[in-house]
N, CA, C and O atoms as a GROMACS GRO file, in nm:
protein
  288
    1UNK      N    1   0.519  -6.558   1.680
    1UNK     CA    2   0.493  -6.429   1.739
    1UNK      C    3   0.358  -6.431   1.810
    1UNK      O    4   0.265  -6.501   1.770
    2UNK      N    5   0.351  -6.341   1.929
    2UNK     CA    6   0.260  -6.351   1.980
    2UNK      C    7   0.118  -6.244   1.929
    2UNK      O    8   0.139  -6.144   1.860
    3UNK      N    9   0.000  -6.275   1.967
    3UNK     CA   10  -0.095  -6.145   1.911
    3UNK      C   11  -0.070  -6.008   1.988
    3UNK      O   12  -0.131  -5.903   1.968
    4UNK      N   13   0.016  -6.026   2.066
    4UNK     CA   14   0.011  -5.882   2.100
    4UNK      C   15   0.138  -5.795   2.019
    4UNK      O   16   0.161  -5.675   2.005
    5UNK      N   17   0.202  -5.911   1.979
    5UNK     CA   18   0.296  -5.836   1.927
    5UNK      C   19   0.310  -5.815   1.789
    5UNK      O   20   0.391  -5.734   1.745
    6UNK      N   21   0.230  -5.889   1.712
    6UNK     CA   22   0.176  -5.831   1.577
    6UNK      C   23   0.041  -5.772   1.570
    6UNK      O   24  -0.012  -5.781   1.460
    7UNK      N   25  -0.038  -5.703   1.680
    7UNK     CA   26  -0.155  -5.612   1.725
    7UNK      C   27  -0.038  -5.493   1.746
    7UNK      O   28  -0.056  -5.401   1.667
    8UNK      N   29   0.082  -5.471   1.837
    8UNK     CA   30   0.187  -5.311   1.854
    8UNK      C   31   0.257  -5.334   1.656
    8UNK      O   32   0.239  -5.234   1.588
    9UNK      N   33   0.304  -5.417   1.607
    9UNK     CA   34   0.356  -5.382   1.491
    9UNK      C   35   0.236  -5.317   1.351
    9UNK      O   36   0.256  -5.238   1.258
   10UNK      N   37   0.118  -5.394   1.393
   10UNK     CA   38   0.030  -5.350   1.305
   10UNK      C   39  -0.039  -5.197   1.356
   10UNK      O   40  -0.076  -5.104   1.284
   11UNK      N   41  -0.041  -5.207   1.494
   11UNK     CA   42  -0.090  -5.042   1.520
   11UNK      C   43   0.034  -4.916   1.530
   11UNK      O   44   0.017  -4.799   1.564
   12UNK      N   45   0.156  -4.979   1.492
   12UNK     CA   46   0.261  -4.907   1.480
   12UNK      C   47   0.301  -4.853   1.328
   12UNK      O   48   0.374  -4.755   1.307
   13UNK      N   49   0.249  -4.924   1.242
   13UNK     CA   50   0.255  -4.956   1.090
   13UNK      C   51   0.147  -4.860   1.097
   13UNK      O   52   0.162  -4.822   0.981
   14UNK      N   53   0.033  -4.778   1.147
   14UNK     CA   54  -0.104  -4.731   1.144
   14UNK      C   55  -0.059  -4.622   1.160
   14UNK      O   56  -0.038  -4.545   1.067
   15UNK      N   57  -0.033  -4.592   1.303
   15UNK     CA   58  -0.001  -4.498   1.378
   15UNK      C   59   0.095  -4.382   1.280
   15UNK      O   60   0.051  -4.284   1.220
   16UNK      N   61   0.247  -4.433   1.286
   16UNK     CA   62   0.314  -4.352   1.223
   16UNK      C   63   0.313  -4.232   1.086
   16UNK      O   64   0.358  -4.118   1.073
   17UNK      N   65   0.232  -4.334   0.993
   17UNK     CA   66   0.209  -4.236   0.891
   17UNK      C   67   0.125  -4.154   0.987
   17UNK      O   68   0.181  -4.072   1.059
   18UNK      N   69  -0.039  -4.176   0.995
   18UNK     CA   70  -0.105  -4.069   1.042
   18UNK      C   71  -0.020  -3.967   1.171
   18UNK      O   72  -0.110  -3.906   1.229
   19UNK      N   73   0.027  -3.954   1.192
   19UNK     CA   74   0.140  -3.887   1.318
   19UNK      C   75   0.200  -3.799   1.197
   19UNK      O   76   0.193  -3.676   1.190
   20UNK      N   77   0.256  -3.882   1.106
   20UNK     CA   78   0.362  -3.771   1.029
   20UNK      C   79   0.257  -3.634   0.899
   20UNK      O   80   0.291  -3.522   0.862
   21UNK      N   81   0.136  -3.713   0.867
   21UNK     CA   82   0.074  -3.670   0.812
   21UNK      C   83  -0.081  -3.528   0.881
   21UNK      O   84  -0.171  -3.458   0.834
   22UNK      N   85  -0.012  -3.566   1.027
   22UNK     CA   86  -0.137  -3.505   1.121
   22UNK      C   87   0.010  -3.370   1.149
   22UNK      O   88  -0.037  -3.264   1.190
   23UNK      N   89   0.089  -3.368   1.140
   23UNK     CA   90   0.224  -3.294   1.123
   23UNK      C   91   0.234  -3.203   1.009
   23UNK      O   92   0.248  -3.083   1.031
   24UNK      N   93   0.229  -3.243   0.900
   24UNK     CA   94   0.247  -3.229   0.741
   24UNK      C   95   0.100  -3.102   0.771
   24UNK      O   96   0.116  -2.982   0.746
   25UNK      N   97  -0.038  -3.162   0.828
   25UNK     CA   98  -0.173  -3.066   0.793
   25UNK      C   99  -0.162  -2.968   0.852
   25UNK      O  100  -0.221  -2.863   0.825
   26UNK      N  101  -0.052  -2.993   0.982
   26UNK     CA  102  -0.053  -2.883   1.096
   26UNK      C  103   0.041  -2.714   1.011
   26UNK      O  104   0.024  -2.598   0.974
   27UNK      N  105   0.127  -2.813   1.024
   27UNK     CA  106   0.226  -2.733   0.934
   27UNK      C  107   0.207  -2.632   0.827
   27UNK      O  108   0.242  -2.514   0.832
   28UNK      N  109   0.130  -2.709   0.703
   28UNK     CA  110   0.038  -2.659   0.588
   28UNK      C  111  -0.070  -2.529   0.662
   28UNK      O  112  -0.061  -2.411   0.629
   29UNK      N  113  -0.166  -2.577   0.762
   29UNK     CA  114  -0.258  -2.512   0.806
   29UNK      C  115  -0.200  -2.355   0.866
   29UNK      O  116  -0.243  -2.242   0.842
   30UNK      N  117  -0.077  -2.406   0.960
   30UNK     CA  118  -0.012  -2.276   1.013
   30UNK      C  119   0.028  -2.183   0.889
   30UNK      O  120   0.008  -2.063   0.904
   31UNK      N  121   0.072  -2.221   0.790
   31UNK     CA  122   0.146  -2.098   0.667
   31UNK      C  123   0.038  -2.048   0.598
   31UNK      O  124   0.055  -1.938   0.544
   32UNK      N  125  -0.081  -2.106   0.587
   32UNK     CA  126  -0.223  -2.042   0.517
   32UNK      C  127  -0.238  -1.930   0.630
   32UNK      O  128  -0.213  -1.812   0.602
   33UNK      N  129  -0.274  -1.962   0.742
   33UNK     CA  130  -0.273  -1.854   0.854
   33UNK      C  131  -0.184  -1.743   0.863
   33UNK      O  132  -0.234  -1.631   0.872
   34UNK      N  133  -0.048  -1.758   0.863
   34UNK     CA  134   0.045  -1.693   0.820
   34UNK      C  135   0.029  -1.611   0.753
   34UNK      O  136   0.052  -1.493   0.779
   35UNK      N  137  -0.032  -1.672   0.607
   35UNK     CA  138  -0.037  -1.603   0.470
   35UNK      C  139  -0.182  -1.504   0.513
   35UNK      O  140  -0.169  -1.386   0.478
   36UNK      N  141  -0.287  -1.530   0.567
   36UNK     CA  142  -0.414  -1.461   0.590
   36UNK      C  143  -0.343  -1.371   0.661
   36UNK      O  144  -0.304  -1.272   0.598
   37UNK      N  145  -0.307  -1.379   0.804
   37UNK     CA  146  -0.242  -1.272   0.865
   37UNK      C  147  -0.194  -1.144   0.794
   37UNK      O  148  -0.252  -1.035   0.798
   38UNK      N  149  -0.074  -1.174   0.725
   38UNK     CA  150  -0.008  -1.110   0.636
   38UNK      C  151  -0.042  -0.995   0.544
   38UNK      O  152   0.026  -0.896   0.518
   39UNK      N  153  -0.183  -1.034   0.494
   39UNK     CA  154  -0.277  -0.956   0.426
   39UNK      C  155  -0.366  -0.900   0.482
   39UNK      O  156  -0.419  -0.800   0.434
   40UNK      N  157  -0.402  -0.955   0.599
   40UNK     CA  158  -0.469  -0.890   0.664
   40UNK      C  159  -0.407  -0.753   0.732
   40UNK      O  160  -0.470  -0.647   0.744
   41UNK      N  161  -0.245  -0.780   0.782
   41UNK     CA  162  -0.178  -0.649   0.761
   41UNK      C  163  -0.128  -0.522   0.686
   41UNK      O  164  -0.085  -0.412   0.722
   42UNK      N  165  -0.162  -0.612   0.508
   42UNK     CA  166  -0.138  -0.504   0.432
   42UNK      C  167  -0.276  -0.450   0.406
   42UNK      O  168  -0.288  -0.358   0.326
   43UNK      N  169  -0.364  -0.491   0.455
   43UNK     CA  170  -0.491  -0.447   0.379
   43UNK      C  171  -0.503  -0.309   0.490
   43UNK      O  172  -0.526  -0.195   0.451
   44UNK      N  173  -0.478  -0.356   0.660
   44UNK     CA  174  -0.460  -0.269   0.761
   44UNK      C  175  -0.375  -0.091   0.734
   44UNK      O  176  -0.398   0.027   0.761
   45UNK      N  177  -0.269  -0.176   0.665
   45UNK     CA  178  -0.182  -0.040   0.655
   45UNK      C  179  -0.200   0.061   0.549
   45UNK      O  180  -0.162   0.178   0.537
   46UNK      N  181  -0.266  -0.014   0.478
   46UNK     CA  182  -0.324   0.049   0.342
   46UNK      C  183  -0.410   0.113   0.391
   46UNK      O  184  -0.397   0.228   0.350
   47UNK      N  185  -0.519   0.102   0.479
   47UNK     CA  186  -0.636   0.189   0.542
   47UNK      C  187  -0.550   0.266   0.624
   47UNK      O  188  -0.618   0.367   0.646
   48UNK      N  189  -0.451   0.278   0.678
   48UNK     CA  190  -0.373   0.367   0.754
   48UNK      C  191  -0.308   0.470   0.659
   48UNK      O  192  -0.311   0.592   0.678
   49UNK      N  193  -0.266   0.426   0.585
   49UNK     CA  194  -0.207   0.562   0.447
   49UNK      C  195  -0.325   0.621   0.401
   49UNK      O  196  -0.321   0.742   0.379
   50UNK      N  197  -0.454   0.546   0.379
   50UNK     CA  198  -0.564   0.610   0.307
   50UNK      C  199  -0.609   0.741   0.444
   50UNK      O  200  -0.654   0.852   0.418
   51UNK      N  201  -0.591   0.708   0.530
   51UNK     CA  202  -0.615   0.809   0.639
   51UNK      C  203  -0.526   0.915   0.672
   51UNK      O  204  -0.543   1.036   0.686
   52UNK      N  205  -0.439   0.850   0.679
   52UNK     CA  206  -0.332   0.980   0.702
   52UNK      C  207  -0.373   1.068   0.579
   52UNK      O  208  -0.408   1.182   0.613
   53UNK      N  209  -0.377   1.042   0.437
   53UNK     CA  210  -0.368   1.110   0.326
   53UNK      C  211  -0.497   1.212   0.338
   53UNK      O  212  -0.502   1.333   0.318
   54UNK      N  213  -0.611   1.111   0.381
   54UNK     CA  214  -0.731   1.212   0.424
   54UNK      C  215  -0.734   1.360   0.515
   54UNK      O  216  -0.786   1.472   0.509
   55UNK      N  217  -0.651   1.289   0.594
   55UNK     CA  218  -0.607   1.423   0.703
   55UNK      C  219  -0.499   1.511   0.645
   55UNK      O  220  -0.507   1.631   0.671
   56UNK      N  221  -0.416   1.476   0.581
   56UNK     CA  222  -0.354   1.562   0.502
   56UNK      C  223  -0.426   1.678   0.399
   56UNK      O  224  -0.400   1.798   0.385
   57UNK      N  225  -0.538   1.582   0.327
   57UNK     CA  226  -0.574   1.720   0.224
   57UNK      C  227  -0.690   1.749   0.326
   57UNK      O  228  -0.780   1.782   0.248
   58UNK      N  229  -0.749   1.758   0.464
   58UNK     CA  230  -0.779   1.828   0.519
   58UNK      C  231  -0.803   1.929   0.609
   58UNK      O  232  -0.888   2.008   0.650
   59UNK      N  233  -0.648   1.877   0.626
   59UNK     CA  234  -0.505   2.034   0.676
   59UNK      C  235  -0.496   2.109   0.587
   59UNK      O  236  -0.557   2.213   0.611
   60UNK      N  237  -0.439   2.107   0.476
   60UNK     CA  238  -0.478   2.148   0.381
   60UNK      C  239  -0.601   2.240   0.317
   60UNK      O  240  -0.583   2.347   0.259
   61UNK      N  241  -0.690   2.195   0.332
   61UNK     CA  242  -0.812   2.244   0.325
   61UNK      C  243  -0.822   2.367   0.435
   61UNK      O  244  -0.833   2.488   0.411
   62UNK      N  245  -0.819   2.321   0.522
   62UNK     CA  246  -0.822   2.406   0.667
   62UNK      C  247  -0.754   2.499   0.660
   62UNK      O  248  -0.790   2.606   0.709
   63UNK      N  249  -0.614   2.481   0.587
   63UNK     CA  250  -0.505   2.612   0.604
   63UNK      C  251  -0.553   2.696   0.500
   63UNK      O  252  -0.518   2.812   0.517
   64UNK      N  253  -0.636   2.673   0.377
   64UNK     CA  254  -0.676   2.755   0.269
   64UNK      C  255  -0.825   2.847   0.362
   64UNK      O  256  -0.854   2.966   0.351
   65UNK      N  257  -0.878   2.767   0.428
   65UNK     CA  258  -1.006   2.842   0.495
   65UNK      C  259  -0.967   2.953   0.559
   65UNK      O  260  -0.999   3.070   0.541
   66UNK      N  261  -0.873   2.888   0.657
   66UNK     CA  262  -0.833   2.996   0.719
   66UNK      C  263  -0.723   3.119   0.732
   66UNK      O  264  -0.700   3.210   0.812
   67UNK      N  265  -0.675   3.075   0.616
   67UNK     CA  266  -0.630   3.168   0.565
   67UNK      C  267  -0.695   3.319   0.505
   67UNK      O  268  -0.668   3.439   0.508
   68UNK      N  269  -0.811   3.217   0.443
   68UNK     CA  270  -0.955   3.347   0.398
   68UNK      C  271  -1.019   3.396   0.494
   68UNK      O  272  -1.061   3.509   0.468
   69UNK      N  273  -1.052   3.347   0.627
   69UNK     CA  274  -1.037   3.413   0.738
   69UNK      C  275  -0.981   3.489   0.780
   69UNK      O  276  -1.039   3.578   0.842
   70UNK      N  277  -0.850   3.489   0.765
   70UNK     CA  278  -0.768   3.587   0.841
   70UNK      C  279  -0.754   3.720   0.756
   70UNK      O  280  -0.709   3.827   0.799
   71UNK      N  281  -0.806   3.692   0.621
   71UNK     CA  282  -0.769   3.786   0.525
   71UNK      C  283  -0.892   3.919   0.544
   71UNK      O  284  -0.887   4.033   0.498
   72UNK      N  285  -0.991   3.857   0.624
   72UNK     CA  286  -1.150   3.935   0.633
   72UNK      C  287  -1.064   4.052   0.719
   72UNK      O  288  -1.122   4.152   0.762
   0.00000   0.00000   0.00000
């Protein structure tokens, strides 16, 4: 065999794992992201109910004021 051709089998023998394993981190890396995302949306919507609820007992509030208003 010639050196070039056990220099492509030995950098082919190299190559491949790291290829499948540079795949495997990508992969892994995307579903952590995924998973951050994710929470980062429930943490979002959770501050969206905590608000709405705010404005609720301050309709609320408002309709008792002015109600005593209207009563003057």
């Amino acid at each position: 065999m010639e050196i070039t051709g056990i220099i492509a089998i030995i950098s082919t023998l190299v190559a491949a794992p790291a290829i499948v394993f540079s795949f495997i981190y990508k992969v892994a890396k995307n579903k952590q992201e995924l998973k951050r995302l994710q929470y980062q949306k429930e943490i979002l919507e959770l501050e969206i109910n905590k608000q709405n609820n705010q404005i609720k007992l301050l309709e609320e509030e408002n309709k008792k004021y002015d109600k005593i208003i209207n009563q003057q």
